[in-house]
N, C-alpha and C positions, 0 to 999 in steps of 0.2 A: 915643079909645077904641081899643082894641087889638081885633084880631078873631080869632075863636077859632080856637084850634088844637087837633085832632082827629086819632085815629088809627082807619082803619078796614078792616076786613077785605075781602079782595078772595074773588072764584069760584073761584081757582088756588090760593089758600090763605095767600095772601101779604100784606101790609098796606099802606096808605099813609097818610101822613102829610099832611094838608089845614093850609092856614090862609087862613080863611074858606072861601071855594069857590075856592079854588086848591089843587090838587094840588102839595106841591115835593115828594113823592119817593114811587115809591113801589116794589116787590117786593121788601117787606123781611120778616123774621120779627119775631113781636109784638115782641120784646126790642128787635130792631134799632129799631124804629116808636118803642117808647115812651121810649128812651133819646135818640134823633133829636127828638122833642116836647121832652123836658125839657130838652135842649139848649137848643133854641130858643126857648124861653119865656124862657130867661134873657138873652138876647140881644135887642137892640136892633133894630125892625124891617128895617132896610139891611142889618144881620151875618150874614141868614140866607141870603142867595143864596148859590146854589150855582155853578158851572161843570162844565161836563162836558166831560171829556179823551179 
């Protein structure tokens, strides 16, 4: 069972992107969030790590 991914609005005005109750991204604008969701939905649980540079 795959666990949900979610996109939700922050205090600052900004959004993040959850799957289940993990946080992978967030201070994005809604577009950025729900373009980043639909990504990853399509993607294979492993494909969605990120790295930060």
């Amino acid at each position: 069972m795959s666990e949900l991914i979610r996109v939700k609005p922050t205090q600052d005005g900004t959004y993040t992107v959850y799957r289940g109750g993990l946080a992978l991204v967030s201070g994005l604008t809604r577009l950025q969030a729900e373009r980043y969701e639909a990504n990853i939905a399509r993607q294979p649980r492993g494909a969605s790590l990120m790295v930060a540079g």
